[in-house]
Backbone atoms as SQL, in Angstrom:
CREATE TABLE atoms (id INTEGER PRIMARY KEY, chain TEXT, resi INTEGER, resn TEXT, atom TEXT, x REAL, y REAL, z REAL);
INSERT INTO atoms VALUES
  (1, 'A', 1, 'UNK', 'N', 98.492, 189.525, 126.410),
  (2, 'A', 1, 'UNK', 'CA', 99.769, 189.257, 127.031),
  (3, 'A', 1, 'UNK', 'C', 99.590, 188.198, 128.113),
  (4, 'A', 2, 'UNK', 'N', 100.787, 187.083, 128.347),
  (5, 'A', 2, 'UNK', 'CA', 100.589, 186.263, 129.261),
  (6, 'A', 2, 'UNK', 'C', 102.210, 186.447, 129.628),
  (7, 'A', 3, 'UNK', 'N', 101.858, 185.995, 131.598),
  (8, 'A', 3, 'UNK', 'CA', 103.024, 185.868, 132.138),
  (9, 'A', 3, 'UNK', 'C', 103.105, 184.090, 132.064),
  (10, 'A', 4, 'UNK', 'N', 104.626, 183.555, 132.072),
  (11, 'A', 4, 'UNK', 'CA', 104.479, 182.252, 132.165),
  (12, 'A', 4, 'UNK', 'C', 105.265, 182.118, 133.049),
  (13, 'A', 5, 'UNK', 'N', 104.977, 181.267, 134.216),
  (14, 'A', 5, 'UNK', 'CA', 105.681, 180.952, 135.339),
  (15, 'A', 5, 'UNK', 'C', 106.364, 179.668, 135.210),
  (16, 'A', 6, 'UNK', 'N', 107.150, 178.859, 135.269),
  (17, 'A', 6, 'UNK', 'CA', 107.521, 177.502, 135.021),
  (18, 'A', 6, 'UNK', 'C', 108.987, 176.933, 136.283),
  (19, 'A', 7, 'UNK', 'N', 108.487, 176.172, 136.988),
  (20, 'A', 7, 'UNK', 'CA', 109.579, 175.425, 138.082),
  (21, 'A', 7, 'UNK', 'C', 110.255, 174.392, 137.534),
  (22, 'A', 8, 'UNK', 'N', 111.338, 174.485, 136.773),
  (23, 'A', 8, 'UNK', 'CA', 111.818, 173.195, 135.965),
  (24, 'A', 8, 'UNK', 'C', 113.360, 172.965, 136.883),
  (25, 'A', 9, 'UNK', 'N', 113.962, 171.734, 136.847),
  (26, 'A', 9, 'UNK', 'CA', 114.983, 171.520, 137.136),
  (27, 'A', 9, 'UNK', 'C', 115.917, 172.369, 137.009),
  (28, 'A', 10, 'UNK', 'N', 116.941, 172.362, 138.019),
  (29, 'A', 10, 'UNK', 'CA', 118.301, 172.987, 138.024),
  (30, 'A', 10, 'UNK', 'C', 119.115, 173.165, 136.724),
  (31, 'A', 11, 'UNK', 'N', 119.384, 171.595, 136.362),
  (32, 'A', 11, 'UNK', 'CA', 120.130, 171.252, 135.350),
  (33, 'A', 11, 'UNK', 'C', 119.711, 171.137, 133.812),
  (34, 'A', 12, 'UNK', 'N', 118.430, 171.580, 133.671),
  (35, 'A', 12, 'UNK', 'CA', 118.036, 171.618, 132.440),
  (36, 'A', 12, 'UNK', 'C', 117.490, 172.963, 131.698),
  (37, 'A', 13, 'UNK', 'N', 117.882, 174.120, 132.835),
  (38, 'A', 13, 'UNK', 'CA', 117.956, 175.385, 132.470),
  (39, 'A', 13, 'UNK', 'C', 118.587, 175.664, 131.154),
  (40, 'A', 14, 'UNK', 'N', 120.194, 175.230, 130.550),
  (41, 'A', 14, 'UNK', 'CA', 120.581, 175.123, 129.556),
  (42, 'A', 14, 'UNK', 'C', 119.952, 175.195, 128.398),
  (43, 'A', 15, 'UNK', 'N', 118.926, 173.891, 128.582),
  (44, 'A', 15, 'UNK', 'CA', 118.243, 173.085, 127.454),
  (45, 'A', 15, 'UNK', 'C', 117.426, 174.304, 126.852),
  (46, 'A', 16, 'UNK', 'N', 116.334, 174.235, 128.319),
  (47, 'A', 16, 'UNK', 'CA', 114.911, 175.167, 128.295),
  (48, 'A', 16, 'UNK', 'C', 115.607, 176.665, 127.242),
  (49, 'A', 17, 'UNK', 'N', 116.888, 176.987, 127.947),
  (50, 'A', 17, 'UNK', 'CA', 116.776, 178.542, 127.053),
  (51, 'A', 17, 'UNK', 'C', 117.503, 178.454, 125.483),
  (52, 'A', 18, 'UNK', 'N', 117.845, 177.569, 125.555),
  (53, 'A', 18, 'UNK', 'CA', 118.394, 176.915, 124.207),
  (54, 'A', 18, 'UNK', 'C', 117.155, 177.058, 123.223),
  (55, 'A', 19, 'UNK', 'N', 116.132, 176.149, 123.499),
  (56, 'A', 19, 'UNK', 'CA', 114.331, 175.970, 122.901),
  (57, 'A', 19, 'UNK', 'C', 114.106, 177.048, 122.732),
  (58, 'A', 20, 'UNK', 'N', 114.079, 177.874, 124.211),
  (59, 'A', 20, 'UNK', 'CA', 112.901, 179.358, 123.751),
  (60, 'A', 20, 'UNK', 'C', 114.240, 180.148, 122.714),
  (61, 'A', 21, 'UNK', 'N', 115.137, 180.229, 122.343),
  (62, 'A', 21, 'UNK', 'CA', 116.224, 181.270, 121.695),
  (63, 'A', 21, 'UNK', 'C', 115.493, 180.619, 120.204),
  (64, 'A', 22, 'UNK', 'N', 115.668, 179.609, 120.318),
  (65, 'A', 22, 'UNK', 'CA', 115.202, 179.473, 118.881),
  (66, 'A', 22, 'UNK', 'C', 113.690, 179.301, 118.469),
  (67, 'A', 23, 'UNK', 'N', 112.835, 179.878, 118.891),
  (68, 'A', 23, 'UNK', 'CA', 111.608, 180.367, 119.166),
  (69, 'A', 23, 'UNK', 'C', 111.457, 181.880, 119.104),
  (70, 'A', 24, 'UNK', 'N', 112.733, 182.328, 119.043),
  (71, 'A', 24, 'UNK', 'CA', 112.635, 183.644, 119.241),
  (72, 'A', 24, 'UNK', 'C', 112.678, 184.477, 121.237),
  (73, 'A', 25, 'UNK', 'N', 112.451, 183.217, 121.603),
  (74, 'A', 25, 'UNK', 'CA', 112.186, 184.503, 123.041),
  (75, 'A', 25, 'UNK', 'C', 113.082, 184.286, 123.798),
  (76, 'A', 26, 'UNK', 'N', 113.709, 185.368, 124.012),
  (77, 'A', 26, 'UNK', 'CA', 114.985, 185.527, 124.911),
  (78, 'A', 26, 'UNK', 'C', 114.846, 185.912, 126.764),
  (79, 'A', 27, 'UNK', 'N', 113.887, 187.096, 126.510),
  (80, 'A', 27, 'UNK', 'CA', 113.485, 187.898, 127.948),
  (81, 'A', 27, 'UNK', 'C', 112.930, 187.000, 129.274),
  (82, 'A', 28, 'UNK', 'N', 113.437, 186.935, 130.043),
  (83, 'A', 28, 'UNK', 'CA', 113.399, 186.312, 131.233),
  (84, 'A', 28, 'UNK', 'C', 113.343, 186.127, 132.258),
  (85, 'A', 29, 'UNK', 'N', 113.292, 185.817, 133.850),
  (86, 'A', 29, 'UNK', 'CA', 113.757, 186.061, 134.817),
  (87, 'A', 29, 'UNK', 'C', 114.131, 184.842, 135.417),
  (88, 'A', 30, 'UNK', 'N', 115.237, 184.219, 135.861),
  (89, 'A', 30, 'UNK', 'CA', 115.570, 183.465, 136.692),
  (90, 'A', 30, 'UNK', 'C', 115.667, 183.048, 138.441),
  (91, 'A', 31, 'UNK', 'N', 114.958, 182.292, 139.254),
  (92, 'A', 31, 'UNK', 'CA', 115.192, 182.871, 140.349),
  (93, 'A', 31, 'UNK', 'C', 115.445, 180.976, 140.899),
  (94, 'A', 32, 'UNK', 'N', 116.403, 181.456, 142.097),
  (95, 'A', 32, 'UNK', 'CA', 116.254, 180.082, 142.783),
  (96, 'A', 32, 'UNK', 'C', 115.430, 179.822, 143.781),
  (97, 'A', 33, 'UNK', 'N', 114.562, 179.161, 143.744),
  (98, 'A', 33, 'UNK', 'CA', 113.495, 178.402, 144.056),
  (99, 'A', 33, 'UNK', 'C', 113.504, 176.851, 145.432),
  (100, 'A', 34, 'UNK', 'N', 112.448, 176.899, 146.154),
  (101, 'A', 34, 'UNK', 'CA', 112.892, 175.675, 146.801),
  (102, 'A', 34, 'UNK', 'C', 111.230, 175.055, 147.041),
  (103, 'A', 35, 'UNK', 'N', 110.962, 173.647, 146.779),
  (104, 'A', 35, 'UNK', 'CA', 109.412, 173.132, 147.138),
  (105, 'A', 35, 'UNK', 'C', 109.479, 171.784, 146.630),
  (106, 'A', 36, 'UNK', 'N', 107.993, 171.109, 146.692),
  (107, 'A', 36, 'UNK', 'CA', 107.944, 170.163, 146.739),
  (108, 'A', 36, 'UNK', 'C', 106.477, 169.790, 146.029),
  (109, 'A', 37, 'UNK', 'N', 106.685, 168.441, 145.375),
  (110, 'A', 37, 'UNK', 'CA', 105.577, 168.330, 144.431),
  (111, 'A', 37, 'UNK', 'C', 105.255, 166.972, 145.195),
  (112, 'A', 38, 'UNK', 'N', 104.968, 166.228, 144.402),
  (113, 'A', 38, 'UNK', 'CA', 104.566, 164.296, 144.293),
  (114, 'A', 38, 'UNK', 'C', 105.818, 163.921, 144.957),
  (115, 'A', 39, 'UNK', 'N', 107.386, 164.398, 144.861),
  (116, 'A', 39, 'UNK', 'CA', 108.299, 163.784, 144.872),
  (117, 'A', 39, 'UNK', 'C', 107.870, 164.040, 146.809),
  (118, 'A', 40, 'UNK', 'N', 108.058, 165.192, 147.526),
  (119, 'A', 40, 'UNK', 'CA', 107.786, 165.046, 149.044),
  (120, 'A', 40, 'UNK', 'C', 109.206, 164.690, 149.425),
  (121, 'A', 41, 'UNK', 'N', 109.868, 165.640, 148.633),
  (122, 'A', 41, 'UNK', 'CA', 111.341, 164.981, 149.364),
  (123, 'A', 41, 'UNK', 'C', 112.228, 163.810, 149.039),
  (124, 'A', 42, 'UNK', 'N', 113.267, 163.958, 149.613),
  (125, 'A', 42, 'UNK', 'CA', 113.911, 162.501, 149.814),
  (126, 'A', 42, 'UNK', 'C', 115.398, 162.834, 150.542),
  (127, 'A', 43, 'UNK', 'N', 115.845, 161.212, 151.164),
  (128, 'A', 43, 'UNK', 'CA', 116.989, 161.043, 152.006),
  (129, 'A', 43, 'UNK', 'C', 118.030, 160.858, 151.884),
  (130, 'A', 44, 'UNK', 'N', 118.476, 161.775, 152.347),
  (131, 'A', 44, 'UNK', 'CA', 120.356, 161.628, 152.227),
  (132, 'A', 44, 'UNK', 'C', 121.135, 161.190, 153.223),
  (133, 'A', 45, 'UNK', 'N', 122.159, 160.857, 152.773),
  (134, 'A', 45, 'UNK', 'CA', 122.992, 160.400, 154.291),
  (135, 'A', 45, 'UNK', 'C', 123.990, 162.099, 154.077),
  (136, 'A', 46, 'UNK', 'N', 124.174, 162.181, 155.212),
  (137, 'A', 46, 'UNK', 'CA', 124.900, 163.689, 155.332),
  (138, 'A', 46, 'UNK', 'C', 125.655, 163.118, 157.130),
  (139, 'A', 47, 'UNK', 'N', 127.437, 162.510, 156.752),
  (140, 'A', 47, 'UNK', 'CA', 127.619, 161.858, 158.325),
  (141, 'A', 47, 'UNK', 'C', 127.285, 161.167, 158.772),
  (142, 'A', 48, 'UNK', 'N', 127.203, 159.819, 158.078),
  (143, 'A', 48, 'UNK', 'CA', 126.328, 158.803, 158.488),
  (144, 'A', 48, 'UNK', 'C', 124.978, 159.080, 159.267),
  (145, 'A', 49, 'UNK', 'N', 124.203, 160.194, 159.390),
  (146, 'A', 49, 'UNK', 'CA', 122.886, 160.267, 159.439),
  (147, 'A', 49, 'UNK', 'C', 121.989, 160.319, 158.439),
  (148, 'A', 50, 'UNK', 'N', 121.041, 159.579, 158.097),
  (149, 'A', 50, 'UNK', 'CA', 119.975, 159.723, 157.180),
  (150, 'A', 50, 'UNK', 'C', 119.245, 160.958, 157.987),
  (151, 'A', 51, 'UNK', 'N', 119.365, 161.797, 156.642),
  (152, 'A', 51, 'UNK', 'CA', 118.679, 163.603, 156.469),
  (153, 'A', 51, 'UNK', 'C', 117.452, 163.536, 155.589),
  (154, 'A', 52, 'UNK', 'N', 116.231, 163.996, 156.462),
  (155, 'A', 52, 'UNK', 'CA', 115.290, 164.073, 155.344),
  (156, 'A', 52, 'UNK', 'C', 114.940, 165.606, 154.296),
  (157, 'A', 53, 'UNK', 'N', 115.369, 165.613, 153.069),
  (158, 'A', 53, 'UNK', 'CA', 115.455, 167.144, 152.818),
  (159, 'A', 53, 'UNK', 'C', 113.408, 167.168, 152.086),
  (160, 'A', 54, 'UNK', 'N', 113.219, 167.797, 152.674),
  (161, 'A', 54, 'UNK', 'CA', 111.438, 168.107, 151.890),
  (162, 'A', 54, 'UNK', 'C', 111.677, 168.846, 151.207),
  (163, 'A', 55, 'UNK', 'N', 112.433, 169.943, 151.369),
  (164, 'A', 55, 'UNK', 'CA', 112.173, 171.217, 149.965),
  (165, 'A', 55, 'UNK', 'C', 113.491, 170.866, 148.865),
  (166, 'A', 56, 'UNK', 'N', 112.872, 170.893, 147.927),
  (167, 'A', 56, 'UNK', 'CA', 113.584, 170.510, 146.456),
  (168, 'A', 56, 'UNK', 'C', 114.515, 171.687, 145.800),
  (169, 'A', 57, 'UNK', 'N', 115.624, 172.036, 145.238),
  (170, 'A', 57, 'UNK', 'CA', 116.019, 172.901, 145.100),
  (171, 'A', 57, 'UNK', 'C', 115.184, 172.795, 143.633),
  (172, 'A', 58, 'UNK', 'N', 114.919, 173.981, 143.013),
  (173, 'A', 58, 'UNK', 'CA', 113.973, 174.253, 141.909),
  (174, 'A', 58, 'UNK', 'C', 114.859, 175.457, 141.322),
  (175, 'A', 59, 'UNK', 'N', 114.068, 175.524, 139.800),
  (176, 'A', 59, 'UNK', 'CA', 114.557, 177.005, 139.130),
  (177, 'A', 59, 'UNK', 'C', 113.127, 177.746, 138.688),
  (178, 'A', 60, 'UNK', 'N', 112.720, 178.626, 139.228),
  (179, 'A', 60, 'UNK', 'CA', 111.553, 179.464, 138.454),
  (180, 'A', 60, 'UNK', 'C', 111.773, 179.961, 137.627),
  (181, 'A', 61, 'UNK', 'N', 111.455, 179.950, 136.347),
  (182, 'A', 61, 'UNK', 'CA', 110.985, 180.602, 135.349),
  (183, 'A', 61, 'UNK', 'C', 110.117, 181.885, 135.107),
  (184, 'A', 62, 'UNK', 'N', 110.227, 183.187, 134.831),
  (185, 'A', 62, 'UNK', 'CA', 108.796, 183.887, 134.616),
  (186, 'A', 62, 'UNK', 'C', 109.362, 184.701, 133.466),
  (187, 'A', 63, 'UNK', 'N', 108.307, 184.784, 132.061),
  (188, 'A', 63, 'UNK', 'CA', 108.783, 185.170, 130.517),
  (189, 'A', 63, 'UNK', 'C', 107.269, 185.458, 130.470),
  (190, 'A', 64, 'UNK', 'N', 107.080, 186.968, 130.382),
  (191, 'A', 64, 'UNK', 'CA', 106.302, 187.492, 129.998),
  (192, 'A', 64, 'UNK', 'C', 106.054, 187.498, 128.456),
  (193, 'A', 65, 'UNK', 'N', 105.496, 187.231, 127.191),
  (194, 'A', 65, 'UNK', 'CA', 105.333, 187.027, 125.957),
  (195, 'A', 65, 'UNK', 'C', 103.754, 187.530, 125.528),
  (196, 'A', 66, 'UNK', 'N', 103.734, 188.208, 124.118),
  (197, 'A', 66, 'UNK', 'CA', 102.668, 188.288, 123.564),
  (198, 'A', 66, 'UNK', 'C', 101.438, 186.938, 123.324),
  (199, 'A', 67, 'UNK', 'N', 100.286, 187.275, 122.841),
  (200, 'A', 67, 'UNK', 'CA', 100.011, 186.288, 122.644),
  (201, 'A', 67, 'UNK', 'C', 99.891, 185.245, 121.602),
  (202, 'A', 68, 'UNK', 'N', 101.158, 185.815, 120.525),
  (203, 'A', 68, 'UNK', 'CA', 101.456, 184.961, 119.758),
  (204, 'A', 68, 'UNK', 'C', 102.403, 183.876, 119.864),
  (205, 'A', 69, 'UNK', 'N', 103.303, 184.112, 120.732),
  (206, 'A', 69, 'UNK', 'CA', 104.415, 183.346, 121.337),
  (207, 'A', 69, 'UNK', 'C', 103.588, 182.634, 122.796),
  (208, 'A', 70, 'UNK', 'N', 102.685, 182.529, 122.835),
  (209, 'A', 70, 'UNK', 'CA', 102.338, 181.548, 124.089),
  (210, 'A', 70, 'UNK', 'C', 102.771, 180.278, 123.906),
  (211, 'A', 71, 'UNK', 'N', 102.462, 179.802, 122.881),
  (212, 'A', 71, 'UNK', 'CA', 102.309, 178.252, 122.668),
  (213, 'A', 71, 'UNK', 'C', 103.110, 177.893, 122.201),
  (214, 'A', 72, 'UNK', 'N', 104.475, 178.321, 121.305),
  (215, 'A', 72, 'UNK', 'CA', 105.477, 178.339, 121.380),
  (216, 'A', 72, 'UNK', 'C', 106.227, 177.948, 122.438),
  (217, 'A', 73, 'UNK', 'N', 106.080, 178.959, 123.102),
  (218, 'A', 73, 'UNK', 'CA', 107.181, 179.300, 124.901),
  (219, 'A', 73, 'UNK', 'C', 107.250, 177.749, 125.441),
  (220, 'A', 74, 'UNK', 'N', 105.503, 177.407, 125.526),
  (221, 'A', 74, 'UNK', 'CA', 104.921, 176.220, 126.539),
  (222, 'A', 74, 'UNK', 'C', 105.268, 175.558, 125.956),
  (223, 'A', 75, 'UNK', 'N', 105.361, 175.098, 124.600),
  (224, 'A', 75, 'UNK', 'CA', 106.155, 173.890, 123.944),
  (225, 'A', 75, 'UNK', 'C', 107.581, 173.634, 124.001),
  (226, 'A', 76, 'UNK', 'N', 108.440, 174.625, 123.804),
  (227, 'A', 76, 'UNK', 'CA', 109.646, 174.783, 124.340),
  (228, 'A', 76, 'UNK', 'C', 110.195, 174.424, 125.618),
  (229, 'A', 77, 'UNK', 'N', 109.349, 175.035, 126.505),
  (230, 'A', 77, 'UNK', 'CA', 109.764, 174.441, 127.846),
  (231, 'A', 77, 'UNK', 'C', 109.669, 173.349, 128.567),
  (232, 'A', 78, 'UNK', 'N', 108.064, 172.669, 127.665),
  (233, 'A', 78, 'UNK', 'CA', 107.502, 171.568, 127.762),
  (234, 'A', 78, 'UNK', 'C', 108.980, 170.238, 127.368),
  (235, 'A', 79, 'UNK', 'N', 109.080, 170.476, 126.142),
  (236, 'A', 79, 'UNK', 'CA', 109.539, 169.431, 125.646),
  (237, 'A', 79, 'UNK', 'C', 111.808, 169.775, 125.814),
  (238, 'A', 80, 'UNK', 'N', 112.499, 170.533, 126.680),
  (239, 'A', 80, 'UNK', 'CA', 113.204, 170.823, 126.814),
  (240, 'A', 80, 'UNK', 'C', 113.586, 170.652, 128.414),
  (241, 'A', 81, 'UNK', 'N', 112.576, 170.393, 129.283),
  (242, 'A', 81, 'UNK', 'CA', 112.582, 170.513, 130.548),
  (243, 'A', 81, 'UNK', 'C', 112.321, 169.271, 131.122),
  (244, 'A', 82, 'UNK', 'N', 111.915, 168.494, 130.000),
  (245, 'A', 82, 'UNK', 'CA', 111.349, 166.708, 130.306),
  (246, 'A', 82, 'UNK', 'C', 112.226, 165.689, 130.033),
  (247, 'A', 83, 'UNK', 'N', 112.131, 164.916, 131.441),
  (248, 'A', 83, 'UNK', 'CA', 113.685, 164.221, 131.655),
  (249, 'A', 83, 'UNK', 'C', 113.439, 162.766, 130.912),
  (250, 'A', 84, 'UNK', 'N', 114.285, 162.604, 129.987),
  (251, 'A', 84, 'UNK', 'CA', 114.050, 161.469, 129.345),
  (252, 'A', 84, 'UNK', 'C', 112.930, 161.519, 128.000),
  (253, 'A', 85, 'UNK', 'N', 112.215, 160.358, 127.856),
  (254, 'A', 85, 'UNK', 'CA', 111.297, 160.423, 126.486),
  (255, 'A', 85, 'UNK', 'C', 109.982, 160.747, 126.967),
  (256, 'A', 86, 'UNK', 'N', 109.581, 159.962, 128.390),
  (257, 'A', 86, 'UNK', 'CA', 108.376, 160.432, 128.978),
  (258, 'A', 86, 'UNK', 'C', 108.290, 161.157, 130.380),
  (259, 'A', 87, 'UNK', 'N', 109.396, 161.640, 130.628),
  (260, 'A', 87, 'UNK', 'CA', 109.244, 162.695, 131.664),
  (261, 'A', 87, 'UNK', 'C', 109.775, 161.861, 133.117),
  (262, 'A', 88, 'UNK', 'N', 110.030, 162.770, 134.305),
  (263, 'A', 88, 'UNK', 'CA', 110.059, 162.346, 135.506),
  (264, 'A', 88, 'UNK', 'C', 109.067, 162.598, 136.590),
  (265, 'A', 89, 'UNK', 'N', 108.879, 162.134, 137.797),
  (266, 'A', 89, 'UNK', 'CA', 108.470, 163.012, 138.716),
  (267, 'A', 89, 'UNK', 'C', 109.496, 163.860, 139.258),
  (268, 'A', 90, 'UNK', 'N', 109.130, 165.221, 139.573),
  (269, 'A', 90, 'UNK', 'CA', 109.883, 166.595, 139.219),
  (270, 'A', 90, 'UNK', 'C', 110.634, 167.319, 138.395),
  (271, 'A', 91, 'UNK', 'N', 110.256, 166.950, 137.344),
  (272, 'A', 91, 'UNK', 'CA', 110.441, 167.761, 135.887),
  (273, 'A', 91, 'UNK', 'C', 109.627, 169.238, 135.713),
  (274, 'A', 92, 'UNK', 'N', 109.058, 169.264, 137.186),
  (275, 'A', 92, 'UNK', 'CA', 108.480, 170.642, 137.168),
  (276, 'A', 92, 'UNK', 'C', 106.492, 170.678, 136.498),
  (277, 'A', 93, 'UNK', 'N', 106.781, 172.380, 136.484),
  (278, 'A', 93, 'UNK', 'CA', 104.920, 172.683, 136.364),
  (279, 'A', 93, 'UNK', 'C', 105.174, 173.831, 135.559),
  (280, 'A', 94, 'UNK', 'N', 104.476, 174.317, 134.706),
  (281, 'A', 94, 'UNK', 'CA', 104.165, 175.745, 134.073),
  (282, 'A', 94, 'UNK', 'C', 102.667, 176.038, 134.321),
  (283, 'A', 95, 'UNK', 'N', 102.698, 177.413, 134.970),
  (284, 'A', 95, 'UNK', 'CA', 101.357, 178.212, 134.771),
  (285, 'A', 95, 'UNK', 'C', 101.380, 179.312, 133.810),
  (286, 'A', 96, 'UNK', 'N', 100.207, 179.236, 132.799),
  (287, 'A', 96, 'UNK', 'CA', 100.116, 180.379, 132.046),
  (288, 'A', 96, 'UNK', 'C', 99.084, 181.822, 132.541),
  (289, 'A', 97, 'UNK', 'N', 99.370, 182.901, 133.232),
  (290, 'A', 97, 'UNK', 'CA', 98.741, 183.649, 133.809),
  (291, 'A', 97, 'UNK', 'C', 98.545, 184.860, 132.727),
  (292, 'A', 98, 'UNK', 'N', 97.133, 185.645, 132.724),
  (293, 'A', 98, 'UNK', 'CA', 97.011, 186.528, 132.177),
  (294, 'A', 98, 'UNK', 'C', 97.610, 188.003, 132.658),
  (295, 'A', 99, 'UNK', 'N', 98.302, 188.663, 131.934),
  (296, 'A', 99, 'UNK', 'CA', 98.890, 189.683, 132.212),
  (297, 'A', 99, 'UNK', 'C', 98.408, 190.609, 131.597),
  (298, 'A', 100, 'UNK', 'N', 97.925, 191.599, 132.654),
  (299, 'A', 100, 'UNK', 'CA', 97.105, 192.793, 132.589),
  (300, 'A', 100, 'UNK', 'C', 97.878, 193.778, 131.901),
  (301, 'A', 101, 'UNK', 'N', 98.864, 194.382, 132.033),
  (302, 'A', 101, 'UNK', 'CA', 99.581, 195.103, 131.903),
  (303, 'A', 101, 'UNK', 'C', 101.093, 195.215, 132.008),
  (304, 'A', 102, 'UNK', 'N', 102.250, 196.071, 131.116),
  (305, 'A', 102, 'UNK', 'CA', 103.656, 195.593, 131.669),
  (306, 'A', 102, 'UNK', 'C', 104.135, 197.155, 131.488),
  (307, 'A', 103, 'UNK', 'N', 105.115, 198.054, 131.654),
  (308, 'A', 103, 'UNK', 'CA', 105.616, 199.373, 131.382),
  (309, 'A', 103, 'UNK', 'C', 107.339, 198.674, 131.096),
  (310, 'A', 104, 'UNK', 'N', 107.674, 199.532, 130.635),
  (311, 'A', 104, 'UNK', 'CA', 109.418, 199.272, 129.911),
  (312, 'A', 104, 'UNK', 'C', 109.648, 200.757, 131.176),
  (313, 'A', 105, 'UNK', 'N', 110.365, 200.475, 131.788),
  (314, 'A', 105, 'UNK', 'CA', 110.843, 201.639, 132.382),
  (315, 'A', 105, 'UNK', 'C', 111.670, 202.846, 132.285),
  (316, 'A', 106, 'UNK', 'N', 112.512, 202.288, 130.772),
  (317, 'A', 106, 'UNK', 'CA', 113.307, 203.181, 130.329),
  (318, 'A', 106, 'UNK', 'C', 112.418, 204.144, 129.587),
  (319, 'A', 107, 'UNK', 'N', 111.629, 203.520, 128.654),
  (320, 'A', 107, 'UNK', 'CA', 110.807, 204.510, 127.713),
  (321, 'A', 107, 'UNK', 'C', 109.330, 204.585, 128.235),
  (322, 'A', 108, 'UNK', 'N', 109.004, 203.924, 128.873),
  (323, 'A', 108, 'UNK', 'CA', 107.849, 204.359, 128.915),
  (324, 'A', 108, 'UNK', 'C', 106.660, 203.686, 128.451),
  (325, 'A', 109, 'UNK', 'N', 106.948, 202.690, 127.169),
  (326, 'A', 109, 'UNK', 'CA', 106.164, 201.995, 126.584),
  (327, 'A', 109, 'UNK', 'C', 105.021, 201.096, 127.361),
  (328, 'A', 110, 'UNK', 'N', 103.989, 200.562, 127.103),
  (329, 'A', 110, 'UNK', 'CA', 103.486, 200.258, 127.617),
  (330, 'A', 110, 'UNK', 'C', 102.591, 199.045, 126.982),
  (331, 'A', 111, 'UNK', 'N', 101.907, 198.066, 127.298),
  (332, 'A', 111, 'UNK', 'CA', 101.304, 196.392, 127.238),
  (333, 'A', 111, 'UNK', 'C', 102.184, 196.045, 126.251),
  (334, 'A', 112, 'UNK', 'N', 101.784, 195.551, 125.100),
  (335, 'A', 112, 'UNK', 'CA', 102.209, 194.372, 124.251),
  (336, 'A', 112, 'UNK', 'C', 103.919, 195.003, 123.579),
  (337, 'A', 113, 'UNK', 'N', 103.514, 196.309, 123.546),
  (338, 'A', 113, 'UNK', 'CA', 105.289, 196.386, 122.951),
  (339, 'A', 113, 'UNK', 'C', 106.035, 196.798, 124.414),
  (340, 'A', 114, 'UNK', 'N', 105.707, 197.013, 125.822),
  (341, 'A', 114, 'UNK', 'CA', 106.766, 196.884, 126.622),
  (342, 'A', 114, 'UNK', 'C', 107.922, 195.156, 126.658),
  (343, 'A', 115, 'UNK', 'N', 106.692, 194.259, 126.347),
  (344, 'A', 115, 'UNK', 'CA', 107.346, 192.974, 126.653),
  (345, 'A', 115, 'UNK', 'C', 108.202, 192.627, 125.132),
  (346, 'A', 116, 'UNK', 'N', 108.057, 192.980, 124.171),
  (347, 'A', 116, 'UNK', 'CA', 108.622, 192.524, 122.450),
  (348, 'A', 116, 'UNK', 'C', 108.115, 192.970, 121.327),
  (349, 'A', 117, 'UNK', 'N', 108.615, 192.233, 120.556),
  (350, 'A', 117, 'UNK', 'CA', 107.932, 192.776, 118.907),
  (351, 'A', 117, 'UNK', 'C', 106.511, 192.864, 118.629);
């Protein structure tokens, strides 16, 4: 079992769950997110003052999946989350983390069939 963590744009959330549905993987968590990569920000006028904002508004990703759907997931998100033909700076990061263990809380189930098929 792997957890996959992924910080992709606001606006391409759509896309990303569009990919994984037809991949099969639905299960998810969404959270709003705020940081900073290569990009380090950038300036707005807010009142005729130039505002420097450093933290980026972001979307986290975390989709726990067997390990048959890993490479799937990462391709999906990979190629659904990337702005244009060759990408942007802040199009985001995915980490693939090993997941020890998961419980379904309703039943009880436990590792590879708490998270799916």
């Amino acid at each position: 079992m792997k957890l996959i963590v992924a910080i992709i744009r606001p606006e391409r959330l759509d896309e990303v769950q569009q990919a994984l549905a037809e991949r099969d993987v639905y299960l998810m968590t969404v959270s709003d997110v705020r940081g900073c990569g290569r990009q380090r920000g950038h300036t707005e006028v807010y009142r005729g003052q130039a505002v420097q904002t450093r933290l980026i508004p972001k979307l986290k990703l975390e989709i726990a999946v067997n390990e048959p759907f890993v490479e799937a997931t990462v391709e999906a998100i990979v190629h659904a989350a990337r702005t244009g033909d060759t990408g942007a700076i802040g199009d985001g990061k995915i980490f693939v983390l090993n997941l020890d263990d998961a419980i379904r809380i309703r039943t009880g189930e436990s590792g590879p069939d708490a998270i799916g098929p």
